[in-house]
N, C-alpha and C positions, 0 to 999 in steps of 0.2 A: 561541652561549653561550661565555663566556668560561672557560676550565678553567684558568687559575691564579686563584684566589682571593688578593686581595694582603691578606693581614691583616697589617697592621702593629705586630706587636706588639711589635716594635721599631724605630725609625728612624733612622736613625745622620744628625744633620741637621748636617752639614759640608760645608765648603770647604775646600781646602790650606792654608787661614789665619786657619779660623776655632776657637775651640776645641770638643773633643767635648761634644756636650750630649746627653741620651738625651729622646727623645721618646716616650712620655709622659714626665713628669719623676722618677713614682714608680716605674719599670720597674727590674724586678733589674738589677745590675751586668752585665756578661756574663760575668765569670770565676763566676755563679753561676747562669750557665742552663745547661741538658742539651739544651733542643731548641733549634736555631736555625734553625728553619723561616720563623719570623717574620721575622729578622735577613734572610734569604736573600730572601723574597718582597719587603723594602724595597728590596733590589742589583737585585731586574727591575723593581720599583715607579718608582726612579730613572731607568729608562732612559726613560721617557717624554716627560721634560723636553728629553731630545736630540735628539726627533723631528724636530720643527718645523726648529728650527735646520739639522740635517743637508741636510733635503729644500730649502731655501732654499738653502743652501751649493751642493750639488751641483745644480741645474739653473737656480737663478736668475743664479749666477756666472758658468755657462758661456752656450751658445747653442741652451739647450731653453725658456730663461723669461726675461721683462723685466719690470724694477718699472718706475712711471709715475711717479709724485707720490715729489719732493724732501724729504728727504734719500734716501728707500728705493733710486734709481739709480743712489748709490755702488756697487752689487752689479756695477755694469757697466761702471764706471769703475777703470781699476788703478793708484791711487793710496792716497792716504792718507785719504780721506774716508772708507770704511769702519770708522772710529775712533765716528763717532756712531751706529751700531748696536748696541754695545753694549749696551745696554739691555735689547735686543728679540730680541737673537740672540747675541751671543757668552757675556756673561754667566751667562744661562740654562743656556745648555747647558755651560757649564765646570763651573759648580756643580753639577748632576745629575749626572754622569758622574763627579766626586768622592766624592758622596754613594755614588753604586753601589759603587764601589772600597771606600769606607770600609765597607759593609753587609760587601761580598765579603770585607775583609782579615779582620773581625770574626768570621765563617763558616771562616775558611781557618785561621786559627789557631786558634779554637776547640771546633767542630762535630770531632767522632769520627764521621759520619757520613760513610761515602766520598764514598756521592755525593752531597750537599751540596755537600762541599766542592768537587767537580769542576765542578758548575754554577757554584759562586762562584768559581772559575779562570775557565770561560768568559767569563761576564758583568765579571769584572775584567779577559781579556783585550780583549773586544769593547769597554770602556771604553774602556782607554789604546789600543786600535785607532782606532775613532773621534777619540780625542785628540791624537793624532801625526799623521794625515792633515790635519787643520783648523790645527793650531799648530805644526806641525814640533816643536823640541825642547821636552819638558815637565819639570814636576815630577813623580818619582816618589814615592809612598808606597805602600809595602808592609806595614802596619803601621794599625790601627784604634785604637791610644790614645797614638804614640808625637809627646807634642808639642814633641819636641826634633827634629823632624824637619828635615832637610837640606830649604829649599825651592828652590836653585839648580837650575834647568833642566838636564836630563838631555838628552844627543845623542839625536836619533830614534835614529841606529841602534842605542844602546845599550836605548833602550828596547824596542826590537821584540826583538831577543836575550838581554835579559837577564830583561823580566818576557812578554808578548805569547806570543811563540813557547811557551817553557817552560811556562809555564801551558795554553797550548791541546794542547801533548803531552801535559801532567798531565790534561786534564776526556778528552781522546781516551783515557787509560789506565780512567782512573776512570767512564768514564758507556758508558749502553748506550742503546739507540734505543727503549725502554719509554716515554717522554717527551713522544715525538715529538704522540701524539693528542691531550696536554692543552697544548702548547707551551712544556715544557720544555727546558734546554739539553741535547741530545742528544752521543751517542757521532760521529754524523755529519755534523752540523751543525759541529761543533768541527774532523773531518777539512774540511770545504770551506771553514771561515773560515780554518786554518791554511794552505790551498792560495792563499787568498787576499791570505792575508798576505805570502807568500812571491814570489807576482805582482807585490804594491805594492812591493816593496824590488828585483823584479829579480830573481829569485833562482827563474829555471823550472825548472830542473832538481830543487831538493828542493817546489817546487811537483806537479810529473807525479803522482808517487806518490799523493799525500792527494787531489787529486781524481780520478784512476785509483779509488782505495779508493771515493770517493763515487757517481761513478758506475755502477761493478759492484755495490757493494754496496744500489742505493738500492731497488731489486723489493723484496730481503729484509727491507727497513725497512720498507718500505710508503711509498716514496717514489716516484713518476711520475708527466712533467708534463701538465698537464690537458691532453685533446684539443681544449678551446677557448678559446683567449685570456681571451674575455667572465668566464671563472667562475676566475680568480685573483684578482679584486680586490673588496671591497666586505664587507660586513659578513657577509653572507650563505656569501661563501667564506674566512671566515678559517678558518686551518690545514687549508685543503686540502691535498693530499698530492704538490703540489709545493713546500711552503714545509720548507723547512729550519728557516730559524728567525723569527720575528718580534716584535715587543715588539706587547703586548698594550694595547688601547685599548678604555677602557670607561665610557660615562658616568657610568656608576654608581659609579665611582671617580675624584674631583677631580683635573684635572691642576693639577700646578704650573704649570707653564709661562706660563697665563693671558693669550697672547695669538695672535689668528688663527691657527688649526691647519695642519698641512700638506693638507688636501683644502679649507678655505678658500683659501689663497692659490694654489694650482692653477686650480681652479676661478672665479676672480676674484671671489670676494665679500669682497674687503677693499680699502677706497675707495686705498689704496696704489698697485692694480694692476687693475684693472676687467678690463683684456685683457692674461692675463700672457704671453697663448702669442707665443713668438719668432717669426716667420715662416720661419727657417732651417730648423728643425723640419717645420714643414710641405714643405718643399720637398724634405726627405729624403724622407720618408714619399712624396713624387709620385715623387722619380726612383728610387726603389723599386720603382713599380709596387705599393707598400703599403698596398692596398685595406683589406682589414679592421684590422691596428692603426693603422692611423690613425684610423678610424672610431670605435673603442675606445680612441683617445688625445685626439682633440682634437676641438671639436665642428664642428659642419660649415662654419660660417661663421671658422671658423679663428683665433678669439681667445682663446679657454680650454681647459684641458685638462681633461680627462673621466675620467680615467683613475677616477678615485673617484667616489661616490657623495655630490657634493655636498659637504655639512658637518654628514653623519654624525658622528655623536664614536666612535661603535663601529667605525671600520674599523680594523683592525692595520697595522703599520708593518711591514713586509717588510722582513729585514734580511738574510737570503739563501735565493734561493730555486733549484732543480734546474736553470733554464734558465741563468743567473749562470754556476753552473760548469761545464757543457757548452760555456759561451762560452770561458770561461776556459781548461779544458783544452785545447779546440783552438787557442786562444792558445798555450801553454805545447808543444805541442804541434807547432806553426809554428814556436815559436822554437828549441826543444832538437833537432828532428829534416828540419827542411826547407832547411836552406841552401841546397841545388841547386834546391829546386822540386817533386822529384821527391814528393814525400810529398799535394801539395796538393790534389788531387784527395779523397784518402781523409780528408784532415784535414776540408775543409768539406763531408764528405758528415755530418759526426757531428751541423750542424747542420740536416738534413735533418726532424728531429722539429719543431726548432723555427717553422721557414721551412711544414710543410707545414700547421701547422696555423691558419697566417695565409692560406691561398691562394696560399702563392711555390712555385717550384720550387726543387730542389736547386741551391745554388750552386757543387756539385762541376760540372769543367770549364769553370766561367767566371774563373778565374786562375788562373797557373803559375807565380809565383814567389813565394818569400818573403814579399815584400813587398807583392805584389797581394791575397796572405790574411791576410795583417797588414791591412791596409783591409779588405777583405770582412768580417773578425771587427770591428771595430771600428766598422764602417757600421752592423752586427746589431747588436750592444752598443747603439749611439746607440736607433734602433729599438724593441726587445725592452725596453729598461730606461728609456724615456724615465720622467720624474715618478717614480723611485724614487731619488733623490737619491746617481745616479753617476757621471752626465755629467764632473763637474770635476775630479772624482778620477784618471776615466781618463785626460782630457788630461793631466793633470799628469802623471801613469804612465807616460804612452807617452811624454811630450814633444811633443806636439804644440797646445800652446795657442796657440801664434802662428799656424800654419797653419789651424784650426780657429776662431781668433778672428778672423782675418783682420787682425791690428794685432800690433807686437812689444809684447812685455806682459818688463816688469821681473820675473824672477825672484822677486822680495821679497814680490809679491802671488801666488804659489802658495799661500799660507797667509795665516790669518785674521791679525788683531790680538788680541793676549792681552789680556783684558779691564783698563782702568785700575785698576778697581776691585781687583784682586789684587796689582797690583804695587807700590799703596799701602798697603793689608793688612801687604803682605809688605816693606816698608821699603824698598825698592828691588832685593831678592832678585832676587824673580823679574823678569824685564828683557822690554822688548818687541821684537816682532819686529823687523828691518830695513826702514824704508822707512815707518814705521805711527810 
């Protein structure tokens, strides 16, 4: 059952360049609502539309999924042909993710409610999170009715420290782990996206702390990861009590998006990609020794992924979940404290929870240096996270897409094409990426 109820009793239906319009039409102003629980429920409502797109980005891009039928192959080609996707995937999710912000800014300014406001910090920082990984430098708006707004592209890094960061320290101040059972944005969901954040820019050192915080503090949330793979995924276990956080899917509520879902095209029931599964993929999973998830990721005959339950419309979107950041710290963890080596042992015994409840042993003792647990953490990552759309994120993170794609790939193509559609909108404001 789904425990956020998305009543939209208001919907803020914007783009960076469209003007504000209130949905329904006759809805009060908002400088004349008191509650804006509705406002709020529209900023997680939005995030739906980002689903699809993400889960495509991150594992069709890299070498966990393949499209079949032309044009959809561009995802595999590092060029400029991912321009005609548009439509189907970048468009989509630029607009929703806008939409959110704008729900969020209208909440943050408005709502006297603390924690409101802290979950509309969240979900505006998870926004421009999601937005800065896909499109490197974006437009910022901080601001729900200001249409004088600056739409020239802001530097990622300024985004990440000047709205991202501050915001996710602001919902960490403001929210508490009360949230957690109905899948609200939490006080420690916010400590591991901020941990997470700080990973993707580089940046382990003020990473350690906030996922140190998430997982000491996660018993007393009521956070620990299931002892068996099988029951994190599926309709059945949404907001199990290893999910930190997730965007909630529900038939009974119309997606925008309105094209093949993310457990359709996994799954290969979209004539695109019949058999999406990469064979790379599989060949980890064997030189693993990675008997049960793979079992639980791809089906036996080795062309589709499993990971979900068909094309349910009810399963949640994982957006971080308890095992993520046990990856991540011992990541973080590698990098700020093991130069010599000496540390390695104790580092990959941390994923010992994760590894035993697939049938692996401890990979503590099977590498000594830096850089041997640098791979081991990143072999689990591939593994552990495979069809939760983060494969491409991490290559680009770590640097290692050329090695892992097995082809030098132009720089230019670490990041999507900013949709046509907005940079016409926007008179030629907002500009496209390099290379696209």
């Amino acid at each position: 059952m789904k425990k956020i109820i998305l009543l939209l009793v208001i919907a803020i239906s914007i783009t960076a360049c469209e003007e504000l319009e209130q949905v329904p039409s006759n809805i009060a102003n908002s400088d004349s609502l008191t509650d804006f629980e509705g406002v709020l429920n529209a900023a997680y409502f939005y995030q739906l539309g980002s689903v699809t797109p993400m889960a495509v980005m991150g594992d069709f891009r890299a070498d966990n999924a393949l499209m079949i039928e032309e044009p959809f192959p561009s995802f595999d080609r590092f060029n400029s042909d991912l321009l005609v996707m548009e439509d189907q995937f970048f468009e989509p999710f630029y607009i929703a993710l806008y939409r959110s912000i704008l729900s969020a800014n209208n909440v943050i300014e408005n709502s006297a409610n603390t924690t409101d406001v802290g979950e509309a910090k969240f979900l505006r920082a998870l926004s421009y999170f999601k937005l800065v990984r896909v499109f490197g430098d974006i437009t910022v708006n901080l601001s729900s009715g200001d249409l004088s707004l600056d739409l020239t592209r802001q530097p990622a890094a300024d985004v990440y420290n000047n709205v991202i960061i501050p915001d996710l320290q602001d919902a960490i101040s403001a929210l508490d782990n009360s949230g957690l059972s109905n899948g609200r944005a939490t006080q420690i969901a916010a400590q591991g996206l901020l941990g997470k954040v700080y990973i993707q820019i580089g940046n382990f050192s003020s990473a350690e702390s906030h996922l140190a915080a998430v997982i000491n503090g996660a018993a007393a949330a009521g956070v620990s990861l299931q002892p068996n793979f099988a029951n994190i995924f599926g309709d059945a276990n949404d907001l199990n009590p290893e999910i930190l956080f997730a965007t909630q899917v529900s038939s009974s509520i119309p997606d925008e998006y309105g094209f093949t879902e993310f457990t359709g095209w996994f799954i290969g029931n979209d004539s695109k990609s019949f058999e999406p599964l990469d064979l790379d993929l599989v060949a980890a999973f064997d030189a693993a020794g990675d008997v049960t998830r793979k079992s639980l990721t791809v089906d036996e005959v080795g062309v589709r992924g499993i990971k979900y339950l068909s094309e349910n419309p009810d399963q949640d979107w994982i957006e971080l979940r308890l095992a993520d950041v046990i990856l991540l710290y011992a990541e973080t963890l590698n990098e700020n404290n093991n130069a010599d080596g000496s540390q390695s042992a104790s580092i990959l015994s941390l994923l010992d929870g994760i590894r035993n409840r697939a049938g692996l042993t401890s990979l503590s003792g099977t590498a000594n240096t830096q850089i041997e647990v640098r791979q081991a953490i990143a072999n689990e990552r591939r593994l552990e996270l495979a069809f939760e759309g983060q494969r491409w994120f991490d290559l680009v993170r770590t640097d290692t897409v050329d090695a892992e794609m097995g082809e030098t790939v132009n720089p230019n193509y670490y990041v999507f094409p900013i949709p046509i559609s907005e940079i016409l909108a926007s008179n030629g404001v907002i500009t496209q990426n390099p290379g696209y």
